[in-house]
C-alpha positions in Angstrom: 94.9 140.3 119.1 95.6 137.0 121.2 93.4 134.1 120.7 93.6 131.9 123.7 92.8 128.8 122.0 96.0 129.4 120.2 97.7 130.1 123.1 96.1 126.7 125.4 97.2 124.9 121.9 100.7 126.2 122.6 100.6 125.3 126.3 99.3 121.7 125.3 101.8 121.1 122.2 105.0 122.4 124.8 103.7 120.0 127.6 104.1 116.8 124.7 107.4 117.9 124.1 108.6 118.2 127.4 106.7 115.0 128.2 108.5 112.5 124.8 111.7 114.3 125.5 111.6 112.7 129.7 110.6 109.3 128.2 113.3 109.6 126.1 115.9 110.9 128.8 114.3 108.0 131.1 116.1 105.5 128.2 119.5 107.2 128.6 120.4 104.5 131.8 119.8 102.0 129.8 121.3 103.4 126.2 124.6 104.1 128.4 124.5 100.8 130.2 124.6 98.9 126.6 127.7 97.2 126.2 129.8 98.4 123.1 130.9 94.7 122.4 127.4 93.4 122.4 124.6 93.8 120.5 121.3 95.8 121.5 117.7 93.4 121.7 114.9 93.8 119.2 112.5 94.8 122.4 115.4 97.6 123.3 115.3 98.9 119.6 111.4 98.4 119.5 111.2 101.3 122.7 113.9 103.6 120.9 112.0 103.7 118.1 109.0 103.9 119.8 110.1 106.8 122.1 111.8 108.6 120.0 108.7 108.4 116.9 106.6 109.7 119.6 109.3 112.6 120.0 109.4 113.3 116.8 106.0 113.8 116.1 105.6 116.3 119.4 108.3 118.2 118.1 107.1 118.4 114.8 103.9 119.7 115.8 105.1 122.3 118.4 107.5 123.1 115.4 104.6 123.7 113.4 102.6 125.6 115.6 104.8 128.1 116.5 105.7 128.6 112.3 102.1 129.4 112.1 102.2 131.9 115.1 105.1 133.8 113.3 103.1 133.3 109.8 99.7 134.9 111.1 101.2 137.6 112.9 103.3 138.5 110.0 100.4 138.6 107.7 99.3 142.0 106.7 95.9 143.3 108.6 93.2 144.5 106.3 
């Protein structure tokens, strides 16, 4: 049996994803732009790691969600 909070926890979960993986494409310009020679700026490296922390974590949690998905419905019924 579906339970839709399951399912709207899904739905929320994939949109945090989607939405940390376009702030992290939004830094590719700038990534790409970085001259190999130089050096990259403490506030540049402050953002990566902020962005892709924040990435991380939605993943992670998606990640998680689905595992329990599979787990539950995998579980024997009484």
């Amino acid at each position: 049996m579906s339970d839709p909070n399951e399912i709207r926890a899904l739905k929320a979960s994939l949109g945090g994803a989607i939405d940390t993986a376009a702030a992290l494409e939004a830094l590719q310009p700038k990534v790409e732009a970085f001259d190999e020679r130089g050096d990259v700026s403490q506030e540049d490296l402050d953002e990566l790691a902020r962005v892709t922390s924040a990435h991380a974590i939605a993943s992670a949690a998606l990640r998680g969600l689905v595992d329990t998905m599979i787990a539950r419905r995998s579980a024997p019924t009484a």
